[in-house]
N, C-alpha and C positions, 0 to 999 in steps of 0.2 A: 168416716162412718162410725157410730157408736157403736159400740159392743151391745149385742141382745142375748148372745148366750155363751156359758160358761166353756159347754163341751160341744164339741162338732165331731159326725162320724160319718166316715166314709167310707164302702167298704166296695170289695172287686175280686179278682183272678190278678189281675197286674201282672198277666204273663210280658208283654212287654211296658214301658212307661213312656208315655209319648204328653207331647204338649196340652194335647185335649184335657189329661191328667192332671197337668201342672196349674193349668185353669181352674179347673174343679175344687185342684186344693187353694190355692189360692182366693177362692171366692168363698168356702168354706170357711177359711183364714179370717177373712173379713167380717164374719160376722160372731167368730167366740175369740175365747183367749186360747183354745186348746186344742189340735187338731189329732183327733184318733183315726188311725185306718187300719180299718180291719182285713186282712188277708187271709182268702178261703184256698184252704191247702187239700180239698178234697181232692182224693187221686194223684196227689203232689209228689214225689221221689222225695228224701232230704235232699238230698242235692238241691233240686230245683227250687226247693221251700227258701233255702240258704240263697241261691240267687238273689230270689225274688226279694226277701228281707233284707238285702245290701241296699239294692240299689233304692229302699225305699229310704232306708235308714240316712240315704246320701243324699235326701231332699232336704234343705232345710225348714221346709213349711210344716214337715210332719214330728209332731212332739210324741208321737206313741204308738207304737205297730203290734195289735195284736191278733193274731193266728185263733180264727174258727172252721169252724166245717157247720157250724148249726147256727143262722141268723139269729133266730131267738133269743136262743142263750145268748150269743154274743151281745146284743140290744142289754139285755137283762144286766151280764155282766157293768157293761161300759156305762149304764146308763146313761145318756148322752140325752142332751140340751134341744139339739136338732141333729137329725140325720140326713146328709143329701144326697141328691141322686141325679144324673142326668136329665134334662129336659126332654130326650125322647121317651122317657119312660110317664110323662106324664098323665096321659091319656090310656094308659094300662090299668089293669092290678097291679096292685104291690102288697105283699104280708104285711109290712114294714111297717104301713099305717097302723095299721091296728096294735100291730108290738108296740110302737114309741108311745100309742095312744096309754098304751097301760103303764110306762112307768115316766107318763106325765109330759112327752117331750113331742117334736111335729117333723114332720115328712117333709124338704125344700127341695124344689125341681129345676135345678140349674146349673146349664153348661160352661160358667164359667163368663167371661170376657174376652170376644174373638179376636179383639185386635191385643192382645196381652201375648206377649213374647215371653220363652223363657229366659233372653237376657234381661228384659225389664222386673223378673221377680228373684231367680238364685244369685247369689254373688258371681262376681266371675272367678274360675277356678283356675288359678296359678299354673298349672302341667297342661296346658288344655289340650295339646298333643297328645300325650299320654294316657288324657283319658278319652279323646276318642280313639284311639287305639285303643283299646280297652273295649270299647263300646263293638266298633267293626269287628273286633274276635267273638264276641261273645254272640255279633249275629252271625259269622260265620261259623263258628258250633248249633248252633240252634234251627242254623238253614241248613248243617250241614252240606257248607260249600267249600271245598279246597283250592287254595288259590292255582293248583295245575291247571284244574278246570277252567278258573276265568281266563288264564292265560290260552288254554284250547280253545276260548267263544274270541277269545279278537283274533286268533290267525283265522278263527271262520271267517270274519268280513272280509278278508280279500276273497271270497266266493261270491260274496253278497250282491245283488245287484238292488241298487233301491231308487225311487221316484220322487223329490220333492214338486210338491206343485202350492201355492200360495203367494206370498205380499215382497217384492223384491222393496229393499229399503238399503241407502250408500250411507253408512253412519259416518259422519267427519266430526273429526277433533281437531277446532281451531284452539292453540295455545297461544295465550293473548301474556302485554305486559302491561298493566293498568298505569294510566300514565299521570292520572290524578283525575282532580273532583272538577267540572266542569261550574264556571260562575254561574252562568245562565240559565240552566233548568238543574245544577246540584244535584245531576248523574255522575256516574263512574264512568270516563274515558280508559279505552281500552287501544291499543294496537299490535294486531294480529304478526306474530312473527313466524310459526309453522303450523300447516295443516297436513293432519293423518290423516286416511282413508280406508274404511273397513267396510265388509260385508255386512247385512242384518238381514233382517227376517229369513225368509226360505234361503236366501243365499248363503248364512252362514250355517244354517243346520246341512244341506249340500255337503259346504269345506270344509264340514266338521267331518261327516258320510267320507268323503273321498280320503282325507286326515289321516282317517283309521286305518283305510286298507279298501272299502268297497267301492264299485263300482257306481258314480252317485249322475245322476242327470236331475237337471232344474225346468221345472215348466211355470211360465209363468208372464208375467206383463210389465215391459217395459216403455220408458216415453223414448222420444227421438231426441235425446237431449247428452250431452256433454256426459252425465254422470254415468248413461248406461253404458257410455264406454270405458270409465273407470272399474264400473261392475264386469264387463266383459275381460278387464286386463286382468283383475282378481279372481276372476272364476278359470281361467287360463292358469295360471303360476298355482291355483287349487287342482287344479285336475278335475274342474267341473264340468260334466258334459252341456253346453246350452241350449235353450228351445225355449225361446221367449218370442210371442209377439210382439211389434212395436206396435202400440196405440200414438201419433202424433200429440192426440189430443189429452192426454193422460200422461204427465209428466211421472218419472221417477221421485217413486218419494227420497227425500231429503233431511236426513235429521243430522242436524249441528247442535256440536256442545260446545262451545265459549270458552275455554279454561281460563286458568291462573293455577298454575301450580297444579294440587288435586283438586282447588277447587271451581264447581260449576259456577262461572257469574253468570249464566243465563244460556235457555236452550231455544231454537230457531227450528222449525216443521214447515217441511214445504209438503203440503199434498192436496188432492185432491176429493171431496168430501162426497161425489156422487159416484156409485160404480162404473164398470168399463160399458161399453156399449155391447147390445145384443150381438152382434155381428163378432166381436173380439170372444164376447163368451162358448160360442159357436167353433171358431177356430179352435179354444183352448180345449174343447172336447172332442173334435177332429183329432187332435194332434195327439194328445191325452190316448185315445183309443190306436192309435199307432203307437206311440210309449211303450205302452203298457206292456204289449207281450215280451218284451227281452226283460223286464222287471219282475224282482223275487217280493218287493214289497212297497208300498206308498207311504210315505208322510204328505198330511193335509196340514198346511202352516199358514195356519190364519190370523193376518193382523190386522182384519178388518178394514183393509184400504180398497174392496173391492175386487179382489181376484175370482175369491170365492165368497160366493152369493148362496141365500136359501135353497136355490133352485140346482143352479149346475154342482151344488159342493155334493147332495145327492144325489146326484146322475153320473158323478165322477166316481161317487161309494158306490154305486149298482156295479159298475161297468166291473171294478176292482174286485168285487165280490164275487161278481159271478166267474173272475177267471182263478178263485181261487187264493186269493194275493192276503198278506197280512197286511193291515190300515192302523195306522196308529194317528191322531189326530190332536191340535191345539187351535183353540181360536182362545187370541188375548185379549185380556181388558188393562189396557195402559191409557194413552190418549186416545183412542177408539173405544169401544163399546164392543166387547165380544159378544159370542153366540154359537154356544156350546151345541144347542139343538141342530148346527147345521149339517152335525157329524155323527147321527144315529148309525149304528151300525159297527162305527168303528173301533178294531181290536183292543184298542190302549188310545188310555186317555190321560190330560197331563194336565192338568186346570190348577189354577192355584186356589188356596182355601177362597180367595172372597168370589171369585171367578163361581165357581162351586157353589158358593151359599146366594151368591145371585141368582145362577140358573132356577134353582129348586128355592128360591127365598125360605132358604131352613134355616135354622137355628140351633141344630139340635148335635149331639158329638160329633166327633171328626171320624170314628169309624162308620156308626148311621150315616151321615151324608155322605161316605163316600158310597155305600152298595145301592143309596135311595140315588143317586149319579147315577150309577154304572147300570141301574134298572130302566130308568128313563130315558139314557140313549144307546139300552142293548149293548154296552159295553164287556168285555171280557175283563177286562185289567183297567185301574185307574193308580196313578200315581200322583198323589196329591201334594203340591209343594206349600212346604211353609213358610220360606224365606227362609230368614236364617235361626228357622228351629226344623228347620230339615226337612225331612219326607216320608210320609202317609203309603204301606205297600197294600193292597186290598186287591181281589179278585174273587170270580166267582169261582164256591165252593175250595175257597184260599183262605186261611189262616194271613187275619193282618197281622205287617209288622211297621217297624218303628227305626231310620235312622236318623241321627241329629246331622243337622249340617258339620263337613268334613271342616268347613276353612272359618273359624270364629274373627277373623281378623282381614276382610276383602278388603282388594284394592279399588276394583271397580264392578259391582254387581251385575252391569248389562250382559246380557248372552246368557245368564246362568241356566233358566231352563230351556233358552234352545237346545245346548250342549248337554242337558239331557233327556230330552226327548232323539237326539239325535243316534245317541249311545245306545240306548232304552232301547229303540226301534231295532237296530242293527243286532244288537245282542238276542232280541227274542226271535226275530228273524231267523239267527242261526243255530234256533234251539234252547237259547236259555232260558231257566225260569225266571219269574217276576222276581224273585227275589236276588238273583244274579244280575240281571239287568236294572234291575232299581238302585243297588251297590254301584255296578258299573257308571250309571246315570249323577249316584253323587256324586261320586270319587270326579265326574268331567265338572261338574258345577263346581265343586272344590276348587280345582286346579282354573275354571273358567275365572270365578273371581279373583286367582290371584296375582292378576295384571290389568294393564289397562288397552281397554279396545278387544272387539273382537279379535281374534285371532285361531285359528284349526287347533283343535287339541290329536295327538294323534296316538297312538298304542303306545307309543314311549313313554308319552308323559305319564299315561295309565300306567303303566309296570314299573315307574319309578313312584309312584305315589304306592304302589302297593309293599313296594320292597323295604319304607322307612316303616312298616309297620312293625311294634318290640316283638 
């Protein structure tokens, strides 16, 4: 893109700096040589002013920081080229036009490039340990969270009694040795020498629940087939309580990953693309309303294979509601097609940004979309994941915040947000706030990615992640 302007201004509060940020400046970036950000210190302590100007200073997109409390003046002073501003502000007032208008410059309304990472714009930062450690103290000062306390929220889950209900999935890792190139069609021959066998979907958030310490039972649908005994032997050596229907006709889904080494030569989906039948949906809400009374709270784990449908996923929130229960709920968009809407009601919600910008086809920040979310499905709490530039904390009548992903360096991604939605649940369950449990929630994605295969994360591996903090 060619340069159109000399000077570009952006201005905020920057109480915390999160990727929506990083977008901003970056697109900013993209259209001058120069990027000024203006920081409004009204009502600020020093202290806090000093914060705030570190961590801008440690952007590298930003060539100039300067401190107002009066737009005006500030326009006047910086003179700037264009000024931009988020796209949800577009359809508002804004002074700003009129200021820029007088000393010659224009008003741009744009949020940036959603698919843009911040490892795709800063360099990568040599200590990267160090500074997110750096990062987790600074939001546990500012949340005023002590790590006695988190340590007091996981011996609560061995109180916890919790309910997954949703998509039973047998993830297998065939590890292949490529044996060469085929004459004939000049494919890759492969021969499979071991297969691993993991949980997925509601299964591993369950083994994750039981992991910690709580009391976890799985409701949910399975086929009459080979794998769902494999899933029976795992949920067994998990401490998973079980209550699954068998549908014959409704095979266990199956997903196979191919290896070589770390890498994927190719993935294999056995499932079924029409939901379960009336009759199974019926049972699952029989059974669902027996459940439920020895349970302190629900996870709704949706993979869109059919468990849960438009119909029963809200008949299953009624039932939950009305006994009082906290819900916290995910429906994914991976190779299925989620559907966020099927979970109105639900306490905590755990969507990823595109997931999120589908439901409400918005465009607009990542704080806006997440309360214009949390309005449209009556939500309390939304945790907004962004891969690996971390997670979005927002609630109503809540101060968002902002962590980066803990682990810059994953072995294998899969599982990351079950492992924290699973955490997330259990922790608010036993009292914590969003901000504790969204912590807790990274800190399991962290340690999720840092192997391969599902596997239970359990309060250990938490309080040793906690303890290398400087």
């Amino acid at each position: 893109m060619s340069t159109t302007y000399s000077r570009i201004l952006v201005h905020g509060n920057f109480e915390i700096l999160h990727i929506g940020h990083i977008r901003l400046f970056a697109y900013a970036k993209s259209l001058g040589t120069e990027l000024i950000v203006g920081l409004c210190i009204e009502g600020l302590a020093d202290e806090e002013i000093l914060r705030r100007m570190i961590y801008l200073k440690e952007n590298p997109l930003v060539d100039e920081i300067v401190k107002f409390t009066d737009i005006q003046k500030l326009v006047e002073n910086v003179r700037p080229d264009a000024l931009i501003k988020g796209r949800e502000f577009a359809n508002q007032e804004n002074v700003e036009e009129e200021i820029m208008k007088n000393v010659g410059g224009r008003v741009i309304f744009s949020s940036g490039e959603n698919d843009i990472s911040e490892s795709t714009i800063t360099p990568k930062i040599s200590n990267q340990f160090s500074f997110i450690g750096e990062s987790i103290l600074g939001y546990l000062s500012r949340n005023r969270i002590e790590v006695a306390h988190i340590k007091e929220i996981l011996a609560a889950f061995r109180k916890t009694r919790i309910l997954i209900v949703g998509d039973l999935i047998l993830d297998k890792y065939i590890e292949c040795v490529p044996v060469g190139l085929s004459q004939e069609s000049h494919s890759i021959v492969a021969r499979p020498i071991r297969e691993r066998n993991y949980l997925g979907g509601a299964g591993i958030i369950a083994a994750h629940c039981a992991a910690l310490g709580a009391s976890a039972s799985i409701l949910s649908v399975a086929g009459s087939d080979s794998e769902t005994e494999v899933m029976k032997k795992l949920c067994n050596e998990y401490n998973v309580d079980v209550n699954w229907v068998i549908d014959a006709k409704h095979p266990t889904i199956l997903k196979q990953r191919f290896m070589s080494g770390k890498q994927v030569l190719f993935r294999l989906n056995r499932f079924r693309q029409e939901g379960v039948s009336k009759e199974i949906v019926k049972e699952i809400e029989s059974r669902f309303s027996n459940l439920i009374e020895r349970h302190d709270a629900v996870i709704f784990a949706d993979f869109s294979y059919g468990v849960l449908n438009e119909n029963n996923s809200q008949d299953l929130m009624k039932i939950a509601k009305a006994r009082g229960l906290f819900t916290a709920a995910d429906s994914q968009t991976s190779s299925q097609i989620g559907d966020l809407s099927k979970f109105i009601g639900a306490d905590l919600i755990t969507p990823t940004e595109r997931e999120a910008r589908q439901e409400l086809r918005n465009q607009e920040g990542l704080v806006v979309l997440s309360h214009k979310l949390m309005e449209k499905l009556s939500s309390k709490l939304i945790m907004l994941k962004l891969g690996a530039d971390g997670v979005l904390l927002s609630g109503e009548k809540l101060r968002s915040d902002y962590l980066p992903a803990l682990n810059q360096e994953p072995v294998d991604v899969a599982g990351a947000g079950d492992s924290l939605l699973a955490i997330s649940s259990l922790a608010i369950t036993a009292g914590a706030s969003l901000y504790v449990a969204g912590l807790l929630g990274n800190i399991a994605a962290a340690i999720q990615v840092s192997r391969e295969g599902n596997l239970p994360i359990t309060s250990s591996d938490v309080l040793e992640f906690l303890s290398q903090l400087p």
